[in-house]
Backbone bond lengths (Angstrom), bond angles and torsions (degrees), N, CA, C in turn:
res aa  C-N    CA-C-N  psi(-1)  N-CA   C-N-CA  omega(-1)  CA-C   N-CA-C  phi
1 X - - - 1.427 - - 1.525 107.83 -
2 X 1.429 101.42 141.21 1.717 102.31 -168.47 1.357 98.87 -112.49
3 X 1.226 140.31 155.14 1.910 141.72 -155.18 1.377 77.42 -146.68
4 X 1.637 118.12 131.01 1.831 108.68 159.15 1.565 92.46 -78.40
5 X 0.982 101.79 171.96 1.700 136.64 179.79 1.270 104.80 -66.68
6 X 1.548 131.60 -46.38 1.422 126.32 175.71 1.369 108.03 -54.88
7 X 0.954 114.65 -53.57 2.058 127.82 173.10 1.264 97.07 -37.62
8 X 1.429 123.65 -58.01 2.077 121.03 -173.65 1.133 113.57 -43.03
9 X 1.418 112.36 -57.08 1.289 117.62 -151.07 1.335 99.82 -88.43
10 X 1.244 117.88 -28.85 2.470 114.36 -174.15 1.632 79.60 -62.58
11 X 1.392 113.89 -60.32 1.184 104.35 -163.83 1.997 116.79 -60.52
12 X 0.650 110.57 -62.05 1.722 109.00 -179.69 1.954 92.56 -51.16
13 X 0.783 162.83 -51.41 1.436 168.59 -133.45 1.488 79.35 -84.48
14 X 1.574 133.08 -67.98 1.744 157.75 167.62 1.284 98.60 -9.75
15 X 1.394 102.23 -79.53 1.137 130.56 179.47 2.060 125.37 -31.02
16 X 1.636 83.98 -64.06 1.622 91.83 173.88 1.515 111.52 -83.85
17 X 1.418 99.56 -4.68 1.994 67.70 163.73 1.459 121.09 -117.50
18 X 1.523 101.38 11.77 1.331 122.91 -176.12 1.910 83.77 -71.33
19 X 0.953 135.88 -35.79 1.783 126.65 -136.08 1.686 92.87 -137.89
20 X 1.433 109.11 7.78 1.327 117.28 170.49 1.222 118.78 45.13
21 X 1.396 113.17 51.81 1.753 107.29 157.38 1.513 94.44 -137.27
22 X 1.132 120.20 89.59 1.570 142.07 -161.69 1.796 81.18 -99.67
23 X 1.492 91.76 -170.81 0.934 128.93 167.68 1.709 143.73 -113.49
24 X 1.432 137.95 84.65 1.317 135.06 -178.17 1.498 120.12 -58.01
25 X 1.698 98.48 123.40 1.801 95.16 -178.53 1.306 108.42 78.20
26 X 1.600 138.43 21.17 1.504 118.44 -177.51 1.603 111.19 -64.27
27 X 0.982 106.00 153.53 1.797 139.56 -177.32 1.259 106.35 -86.90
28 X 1.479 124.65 152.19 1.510 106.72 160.63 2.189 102.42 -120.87
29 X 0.797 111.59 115.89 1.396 97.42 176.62 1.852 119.96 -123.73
30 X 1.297 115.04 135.95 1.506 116.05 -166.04 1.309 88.96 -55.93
31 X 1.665 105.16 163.56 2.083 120.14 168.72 1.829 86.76 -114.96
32 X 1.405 90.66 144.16 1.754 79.34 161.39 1.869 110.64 -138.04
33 X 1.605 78.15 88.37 1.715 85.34 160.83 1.944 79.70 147.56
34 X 1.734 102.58 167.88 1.427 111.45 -170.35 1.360 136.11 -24.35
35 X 1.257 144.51 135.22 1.424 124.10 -173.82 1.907 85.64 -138.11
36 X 1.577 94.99 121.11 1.791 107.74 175.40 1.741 110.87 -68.68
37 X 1.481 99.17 144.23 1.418 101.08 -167.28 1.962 93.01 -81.93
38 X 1.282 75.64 -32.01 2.204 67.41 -172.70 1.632 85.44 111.88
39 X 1.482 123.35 19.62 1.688 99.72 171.82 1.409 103.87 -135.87
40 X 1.172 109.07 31.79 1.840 114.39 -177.98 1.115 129.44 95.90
41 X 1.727 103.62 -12.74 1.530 108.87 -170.85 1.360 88.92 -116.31
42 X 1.520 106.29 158.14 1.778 110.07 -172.71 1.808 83.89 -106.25
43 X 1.315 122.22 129.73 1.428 131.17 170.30 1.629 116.68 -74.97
44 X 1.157 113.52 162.81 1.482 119.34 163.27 1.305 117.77 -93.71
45 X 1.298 103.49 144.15 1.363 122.77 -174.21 1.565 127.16 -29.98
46 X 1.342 130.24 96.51 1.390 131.46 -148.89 1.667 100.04 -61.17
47 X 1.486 100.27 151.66 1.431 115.03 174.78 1.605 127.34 -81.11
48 X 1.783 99.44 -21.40 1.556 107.01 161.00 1.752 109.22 -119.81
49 X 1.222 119.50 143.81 1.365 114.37 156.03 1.509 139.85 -26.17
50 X 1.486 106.47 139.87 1.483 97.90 -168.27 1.608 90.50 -105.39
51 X 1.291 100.50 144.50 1.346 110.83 162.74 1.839 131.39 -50.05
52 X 1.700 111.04 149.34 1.443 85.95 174.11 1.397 80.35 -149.25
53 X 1.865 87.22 162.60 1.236 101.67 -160.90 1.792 107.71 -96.80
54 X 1.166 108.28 145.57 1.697 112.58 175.37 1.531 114.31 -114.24
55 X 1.377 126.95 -72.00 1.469 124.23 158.85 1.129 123.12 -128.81
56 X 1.381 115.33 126.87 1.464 146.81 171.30 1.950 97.44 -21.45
57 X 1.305 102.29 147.65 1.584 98.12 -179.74 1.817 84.54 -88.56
58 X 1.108 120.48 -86.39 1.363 126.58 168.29 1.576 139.76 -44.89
59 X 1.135 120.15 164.53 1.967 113.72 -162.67 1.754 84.08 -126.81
60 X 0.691 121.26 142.09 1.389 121.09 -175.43 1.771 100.16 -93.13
61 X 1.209 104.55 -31.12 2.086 94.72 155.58 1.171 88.77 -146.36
62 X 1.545 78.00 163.59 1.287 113.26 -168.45 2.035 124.39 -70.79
63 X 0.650 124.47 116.96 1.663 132.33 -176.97 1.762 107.30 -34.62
64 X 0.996 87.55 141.19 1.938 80.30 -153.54 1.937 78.95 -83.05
65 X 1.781 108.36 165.33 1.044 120.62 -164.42 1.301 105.88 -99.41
66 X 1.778 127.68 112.87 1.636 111.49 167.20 1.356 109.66 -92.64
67 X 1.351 114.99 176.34 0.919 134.54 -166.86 1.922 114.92 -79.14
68 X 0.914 130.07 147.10 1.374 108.86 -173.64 1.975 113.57 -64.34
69 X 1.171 94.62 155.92 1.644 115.21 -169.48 1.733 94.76 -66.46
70 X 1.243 114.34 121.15 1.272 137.98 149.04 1.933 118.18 -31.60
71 X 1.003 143.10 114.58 1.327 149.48 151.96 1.623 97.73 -5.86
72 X 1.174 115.09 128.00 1.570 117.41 149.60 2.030 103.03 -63.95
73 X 0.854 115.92 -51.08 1.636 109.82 -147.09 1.765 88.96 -82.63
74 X 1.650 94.62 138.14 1.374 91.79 -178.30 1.894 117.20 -96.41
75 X 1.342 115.88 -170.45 1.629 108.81 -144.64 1.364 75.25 -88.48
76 X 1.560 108.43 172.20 1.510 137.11 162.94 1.131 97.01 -62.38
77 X 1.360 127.49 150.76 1.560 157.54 152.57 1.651 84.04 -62.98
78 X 1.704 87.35 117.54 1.951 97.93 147.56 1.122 107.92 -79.48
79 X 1.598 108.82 -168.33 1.675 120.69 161.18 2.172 88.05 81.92
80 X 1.350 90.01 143.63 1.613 112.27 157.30 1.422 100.59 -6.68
81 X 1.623 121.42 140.46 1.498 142.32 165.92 1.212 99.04 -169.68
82 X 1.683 104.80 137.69 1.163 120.13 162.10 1.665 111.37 -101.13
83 X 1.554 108.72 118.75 1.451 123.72 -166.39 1.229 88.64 -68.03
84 X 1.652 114.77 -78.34 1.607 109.75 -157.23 1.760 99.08 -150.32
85 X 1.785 98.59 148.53 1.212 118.06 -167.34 1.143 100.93 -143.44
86 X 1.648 108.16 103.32 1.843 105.84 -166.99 1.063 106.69 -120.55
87 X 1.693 152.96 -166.72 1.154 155.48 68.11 1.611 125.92 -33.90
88 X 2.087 94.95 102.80 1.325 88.55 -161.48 1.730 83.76 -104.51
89 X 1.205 145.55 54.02 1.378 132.86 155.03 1.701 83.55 174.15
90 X 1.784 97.28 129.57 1.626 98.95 173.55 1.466 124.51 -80.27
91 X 1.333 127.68 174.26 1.076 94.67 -151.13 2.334 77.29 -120.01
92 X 1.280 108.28 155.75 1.188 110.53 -172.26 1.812 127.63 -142.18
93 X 1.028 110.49 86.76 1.972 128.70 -166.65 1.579 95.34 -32.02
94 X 1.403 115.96 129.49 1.557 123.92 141.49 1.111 112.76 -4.52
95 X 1.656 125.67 140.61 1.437 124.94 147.96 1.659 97.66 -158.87
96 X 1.567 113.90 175.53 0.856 117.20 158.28 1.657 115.40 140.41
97 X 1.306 152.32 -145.78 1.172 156.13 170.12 1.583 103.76 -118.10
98 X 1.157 122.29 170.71 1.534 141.44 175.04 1.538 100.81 -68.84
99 X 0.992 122.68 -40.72 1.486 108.06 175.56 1.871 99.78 -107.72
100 X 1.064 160.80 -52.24 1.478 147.47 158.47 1.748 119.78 -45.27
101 X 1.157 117.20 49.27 1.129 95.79 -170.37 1.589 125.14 -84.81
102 X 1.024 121.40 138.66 2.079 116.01 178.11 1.167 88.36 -90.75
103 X 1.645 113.69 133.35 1.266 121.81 139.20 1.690 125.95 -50.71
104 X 1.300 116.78 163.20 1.519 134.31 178.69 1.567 98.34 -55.67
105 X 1.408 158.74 161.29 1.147 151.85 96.94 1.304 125.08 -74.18
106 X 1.907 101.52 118.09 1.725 98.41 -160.18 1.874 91.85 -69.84
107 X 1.718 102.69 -151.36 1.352 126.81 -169.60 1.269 105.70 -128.51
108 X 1.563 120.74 121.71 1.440 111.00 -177.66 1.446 90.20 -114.97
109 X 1.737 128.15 140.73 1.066 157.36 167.52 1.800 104.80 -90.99
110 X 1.014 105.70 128.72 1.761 115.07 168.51 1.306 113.28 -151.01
111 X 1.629 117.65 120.27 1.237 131.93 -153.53 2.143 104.97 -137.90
112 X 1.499 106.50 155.48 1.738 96.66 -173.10 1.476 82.10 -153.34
113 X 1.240 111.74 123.60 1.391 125.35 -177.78 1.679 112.40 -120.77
114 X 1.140 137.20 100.78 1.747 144.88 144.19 1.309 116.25 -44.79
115 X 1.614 100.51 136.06 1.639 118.21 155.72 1.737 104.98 63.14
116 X 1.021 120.74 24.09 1.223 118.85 174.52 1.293 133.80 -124.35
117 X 1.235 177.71 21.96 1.663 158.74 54.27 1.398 77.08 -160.26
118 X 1.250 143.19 -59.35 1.614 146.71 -139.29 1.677 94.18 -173.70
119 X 1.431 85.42 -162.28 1.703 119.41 -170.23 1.248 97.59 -150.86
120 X 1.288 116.00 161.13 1.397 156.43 161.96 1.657 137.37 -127.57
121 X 1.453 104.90 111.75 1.753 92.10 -168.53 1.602 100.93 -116.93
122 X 1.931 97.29 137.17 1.484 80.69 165.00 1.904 110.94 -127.96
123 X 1.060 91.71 -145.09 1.946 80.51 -158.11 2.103 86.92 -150.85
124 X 1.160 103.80 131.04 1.977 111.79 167.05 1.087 87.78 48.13
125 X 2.050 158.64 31.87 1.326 119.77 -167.40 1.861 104.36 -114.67
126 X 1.399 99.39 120.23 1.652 107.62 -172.57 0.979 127.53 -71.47
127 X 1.406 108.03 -25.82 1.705 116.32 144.70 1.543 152.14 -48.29
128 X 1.128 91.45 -8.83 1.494 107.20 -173.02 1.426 134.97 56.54
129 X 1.324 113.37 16.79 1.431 156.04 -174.76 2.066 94.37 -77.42
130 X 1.887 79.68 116.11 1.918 77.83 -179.23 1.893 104.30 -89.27
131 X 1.480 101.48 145.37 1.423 119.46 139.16 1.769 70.93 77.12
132 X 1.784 132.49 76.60 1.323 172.23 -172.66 2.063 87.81 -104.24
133 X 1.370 91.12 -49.21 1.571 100.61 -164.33 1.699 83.74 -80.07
134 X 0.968 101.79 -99.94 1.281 123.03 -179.27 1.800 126.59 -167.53
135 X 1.742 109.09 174.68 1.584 116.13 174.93 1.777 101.50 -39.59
136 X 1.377 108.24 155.98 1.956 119.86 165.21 1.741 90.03 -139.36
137 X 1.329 90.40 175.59 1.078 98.69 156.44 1.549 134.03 -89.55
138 X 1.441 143.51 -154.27 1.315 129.96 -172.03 1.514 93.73 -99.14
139 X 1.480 130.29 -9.17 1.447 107.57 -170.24 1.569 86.92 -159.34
140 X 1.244 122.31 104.31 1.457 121.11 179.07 1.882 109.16 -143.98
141 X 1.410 110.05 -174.90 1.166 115.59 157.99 2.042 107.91 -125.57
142 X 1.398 95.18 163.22 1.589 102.98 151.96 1.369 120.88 -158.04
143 X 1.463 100.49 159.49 1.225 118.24 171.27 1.480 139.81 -86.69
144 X 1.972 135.84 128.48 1.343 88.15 -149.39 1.710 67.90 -148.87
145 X 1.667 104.45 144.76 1.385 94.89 175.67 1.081 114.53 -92.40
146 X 1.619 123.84 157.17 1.577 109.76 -165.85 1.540 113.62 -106.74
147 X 1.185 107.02 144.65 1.730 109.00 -153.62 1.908 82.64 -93.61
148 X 1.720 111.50 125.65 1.427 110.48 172.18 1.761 89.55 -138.40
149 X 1.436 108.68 81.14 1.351 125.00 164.38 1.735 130.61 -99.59
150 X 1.403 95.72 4.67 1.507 113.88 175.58 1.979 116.20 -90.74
151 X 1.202 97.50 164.16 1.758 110.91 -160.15 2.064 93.67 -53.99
152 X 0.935 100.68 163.38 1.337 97.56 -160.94 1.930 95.19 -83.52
153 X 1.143 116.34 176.59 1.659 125.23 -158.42 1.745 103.09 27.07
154 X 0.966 107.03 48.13 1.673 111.08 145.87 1.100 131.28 -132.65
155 X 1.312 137.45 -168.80 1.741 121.77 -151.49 1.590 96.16 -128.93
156 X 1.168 116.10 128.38 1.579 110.43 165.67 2.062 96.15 -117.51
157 X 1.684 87.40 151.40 1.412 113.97 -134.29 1.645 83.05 -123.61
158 X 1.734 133.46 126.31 1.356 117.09 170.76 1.454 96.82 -124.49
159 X 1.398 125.83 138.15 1.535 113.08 155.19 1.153 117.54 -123.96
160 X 1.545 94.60 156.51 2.065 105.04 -149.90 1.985 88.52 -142.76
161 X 1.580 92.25 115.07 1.608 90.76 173.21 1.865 95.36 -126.19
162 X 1.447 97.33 170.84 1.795 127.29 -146.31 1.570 87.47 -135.17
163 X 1.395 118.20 110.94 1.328 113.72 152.91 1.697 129.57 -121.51
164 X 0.988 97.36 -160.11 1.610 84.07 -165.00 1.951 99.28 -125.66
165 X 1.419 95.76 142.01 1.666 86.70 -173.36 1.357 101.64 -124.32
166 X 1.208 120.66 142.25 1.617 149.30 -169.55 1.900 96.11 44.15
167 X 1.419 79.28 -166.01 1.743 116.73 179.60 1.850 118.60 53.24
168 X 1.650 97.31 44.72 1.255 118.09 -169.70 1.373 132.31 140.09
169 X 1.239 132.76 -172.75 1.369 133.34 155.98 1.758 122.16 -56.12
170 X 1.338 113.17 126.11 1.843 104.16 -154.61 1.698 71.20 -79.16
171 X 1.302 95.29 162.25 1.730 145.76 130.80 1.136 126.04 -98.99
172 X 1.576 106.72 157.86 1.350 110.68 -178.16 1.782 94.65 -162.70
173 X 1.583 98.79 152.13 1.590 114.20 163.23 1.337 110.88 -108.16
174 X 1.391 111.13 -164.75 1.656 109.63 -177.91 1.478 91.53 -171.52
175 X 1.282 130.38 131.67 1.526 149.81 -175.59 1.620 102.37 -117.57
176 X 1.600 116.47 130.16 1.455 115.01 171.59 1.734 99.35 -108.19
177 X 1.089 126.91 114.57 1.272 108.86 170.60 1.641 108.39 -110.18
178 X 1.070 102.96 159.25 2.083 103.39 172.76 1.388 102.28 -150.78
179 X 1.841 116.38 167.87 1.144 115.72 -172.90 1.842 84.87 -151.76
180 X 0.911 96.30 150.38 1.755 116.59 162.92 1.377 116.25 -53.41
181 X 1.120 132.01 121.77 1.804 126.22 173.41 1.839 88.57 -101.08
182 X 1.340 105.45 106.45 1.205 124.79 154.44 1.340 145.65 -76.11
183 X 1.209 110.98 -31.56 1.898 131.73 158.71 1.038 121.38 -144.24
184 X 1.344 129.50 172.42 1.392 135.91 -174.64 1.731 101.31 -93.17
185 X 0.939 115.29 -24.42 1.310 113.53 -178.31 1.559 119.47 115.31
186 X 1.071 135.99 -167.39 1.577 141.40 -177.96 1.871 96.75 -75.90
187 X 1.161 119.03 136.65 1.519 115.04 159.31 1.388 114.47 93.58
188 X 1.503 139.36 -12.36 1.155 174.94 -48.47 1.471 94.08 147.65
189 X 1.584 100.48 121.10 1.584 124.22 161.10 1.912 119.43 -94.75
């Protein structure tokens, strides 16, 4: 008994979706040259396209389950941090005439320290020795007058570092501030 080839394939097409592992998105594309029926006899070349398969409708198991995806961005550092160590007012040397005179503008320091027992501030110290000045608190400001005892149009230079005391490995920042020495002042040659 001879089956044309169109008969194979309605039927096998029948077949797979009778038992539901079909095919999603099938294609149809010509063969060119014999295509076997699967019954011993090798067939002639079908007159319509045979289907081909691309993806399975069904997974025959199931995709094993992971666990949900981890954060890209990694955690904050515990332990002691110094948030921020600014110059919150610049600081600006005397000048002026006997009758115009500008006052000094001191230097205000403002500092915010995490995870740490206290603070420590020090002031010019070449040692690297914390809290030279003394204890702060973890989140304060200060006020500092600015020393402009150098030849006049030259720069005096202060450095002021912030450390961090207990509840970990310390940190520390370090601020350079400077101001212009503009005059000697009243009385001054």
């Amino acid at each position: 008994m001879k089956l044309h080839p169109t008969v194979l394939v309605v039927a096998a097409a029948v077949v797979t979706g009778l038992t539901g592992c079909g095919v999603v998105g099938a294609t149809t594309t010509p063969t060119t040259g014999p295509v076997s029926a699967g019954l011993g006899e090798p067939a002639k070349a079908p007159a319509t396209p045979v289907a081909t398969r691309q993806q399975p409708k069904h997974q025959s198991t199931p995709a094993p389950s992971r666990p949900p995806a981890s954060p890209t961005s990694t955690p904050k550092p515990q332990g002691p941090r110094v948030v921020s160590f600014t110059v919150a007012q610049k600081p600006k040397c005397e000048e002026g005439t006997a009758v115009f005179r500008a006052k000094a503008v001191p230097l205000i320091i403002k500092w915010k320290i995490t995870g740490a027992d206290s603070a420590a501030l020090s002031v010019d110290d070449t040692t690297g020795t914390p809290g030279t000045y003394g204890p702060v608190a973890r989140t304060g400001t200060e006020e500092f007058p600015f020393s402009c005892s150098g030849a006049v149009g030259s720069t005096e230079t202060h450095t002021f570092a912030i450390y961090t005391v207990g509840g970990g490995t310390q940190r520390h920042k370090t601020l350079k501030v400077s101001a212009k020495v503009l005059d000697k002042g009243l009385g001054t040659n």
